[in-house]
N, C-alpha and C positions, 0 to 999 in steps of 0.2 A: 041291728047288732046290740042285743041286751045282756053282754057279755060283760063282766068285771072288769076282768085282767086281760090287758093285748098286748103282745111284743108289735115293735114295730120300728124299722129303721130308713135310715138317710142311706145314699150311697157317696161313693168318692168321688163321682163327680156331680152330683147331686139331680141327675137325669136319668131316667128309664122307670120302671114297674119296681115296687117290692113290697113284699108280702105280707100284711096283716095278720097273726096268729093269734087264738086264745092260748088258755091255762093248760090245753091238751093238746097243741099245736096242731089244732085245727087253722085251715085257712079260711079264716071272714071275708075278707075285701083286700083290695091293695092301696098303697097309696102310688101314684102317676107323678112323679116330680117333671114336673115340665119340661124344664132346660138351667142350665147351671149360668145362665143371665137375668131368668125372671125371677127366678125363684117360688113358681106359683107352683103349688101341688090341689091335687083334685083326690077326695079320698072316693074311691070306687068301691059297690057291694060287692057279693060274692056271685052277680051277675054282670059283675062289670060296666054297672049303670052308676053316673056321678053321683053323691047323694049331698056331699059340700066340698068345698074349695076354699085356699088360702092361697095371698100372696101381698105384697109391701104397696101402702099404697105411693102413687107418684112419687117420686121425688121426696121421701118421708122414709119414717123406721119404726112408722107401724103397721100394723100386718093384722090383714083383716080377715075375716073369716064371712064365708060367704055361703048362700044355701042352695041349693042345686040351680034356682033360677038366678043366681046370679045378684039377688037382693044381700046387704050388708047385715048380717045380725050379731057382730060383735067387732071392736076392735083392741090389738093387745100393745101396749106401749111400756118401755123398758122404765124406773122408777131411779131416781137419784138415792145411794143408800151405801152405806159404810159397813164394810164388814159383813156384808149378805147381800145375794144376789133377789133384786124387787123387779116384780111386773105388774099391772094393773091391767086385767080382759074386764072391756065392760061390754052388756052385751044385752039380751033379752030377758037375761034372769038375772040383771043387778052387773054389781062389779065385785070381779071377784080379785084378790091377791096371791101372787103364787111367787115364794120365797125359797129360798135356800142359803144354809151359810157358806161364808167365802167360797172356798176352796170345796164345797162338798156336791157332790153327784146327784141328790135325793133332793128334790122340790115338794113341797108340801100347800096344796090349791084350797083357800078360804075364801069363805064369805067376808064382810067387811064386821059382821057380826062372831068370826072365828070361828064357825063351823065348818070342819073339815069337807070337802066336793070330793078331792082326788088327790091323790100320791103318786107322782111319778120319780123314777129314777132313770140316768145313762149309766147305761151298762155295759158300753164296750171299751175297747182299750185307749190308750196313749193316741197309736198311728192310725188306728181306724175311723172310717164315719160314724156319724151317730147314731146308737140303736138304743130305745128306749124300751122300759118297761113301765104301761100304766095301769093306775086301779084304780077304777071309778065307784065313788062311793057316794052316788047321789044320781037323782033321776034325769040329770044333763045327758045329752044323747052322746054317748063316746065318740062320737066321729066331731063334732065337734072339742072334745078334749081335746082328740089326736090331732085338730090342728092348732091348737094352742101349743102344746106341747114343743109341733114342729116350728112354730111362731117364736117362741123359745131359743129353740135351736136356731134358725135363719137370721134372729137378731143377734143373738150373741157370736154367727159367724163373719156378721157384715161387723160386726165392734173391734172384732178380730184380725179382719182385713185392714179394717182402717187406721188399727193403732199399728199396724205392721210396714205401714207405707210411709 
């Protein structure tokens, strides 16, 4: 997948198949969300073969990303931070930073040297699940973006959960 731009989303209940597209809504691969208790997703090619996986490790709220054999090559942990939203993926190729202010939709993925990786945005509504748009601007293999991304997304719904209880 050495594609830029992938749409790509969660569902509402965050179980079954869905679709990976590029910039011409081609379909790449899918992502496999397991079940709406593990919260493990496996991103699948456009043969249907794993190529990496994510999911929370034990009893923690970080969320690892793993490569088809199951070995660990990165893990992504939420950042203490006022007035913007912090994460820290560290991983094979360093640690990267991926920010966003308060309230805003659009993340923006650095090196620790502030070199831009990747820009992503959610782009869907208020009452829907989450559906991203990413752009990868660096030679990191998209599929592992796309589960940082969803990494992203799964922590900030377990933050969700918890302040809600």
């Amino acid at each position: 997948m050495e594609v830029r731009t992938v749409y790509f989303s969660d569902r509402f209940f965050s179980t079954g198949l869905t679709d990976i597209r590029d910039e011409h809504n081609n379909k790449m691969g899918e992502l496999d969300l397991q079940s709406m208790f593990s919260s493990g997703i496996h991103v699948l090619d456009d043969r249907g073969r794993m190529t990496y996986s994510g999911k929370f490790r034990f009893f923690s709220n970080t969320w690892l990303v793993l490569d088809r054999d199951g070995d660990e090559i990165g893990a992504l942990k939420a950042k203490m931070a006022f007035f913007k939203k912090h994460y820290a993926y560290v991983g094979h190729h360093g640690e990267l930073r991926i920010e966003a202010p308060a309230f805003s939709k659009e993340y923006t993925v650095t090196t620790v040297s502030g070199e831009v990786v990747a820009e992503f945005a959610r782009t869907d509504g208020m009452f829907s699940s989450g559906a991203f748009a990413l752009r990868n601007l660096s030679a990191l293999p998209i599929e592992e973006l796309i589960l940082v991304v969803m990494g992203v997304h799964a922590i900030q719904k377990r933050q969700s959960a918890a302040a809600s209880t």
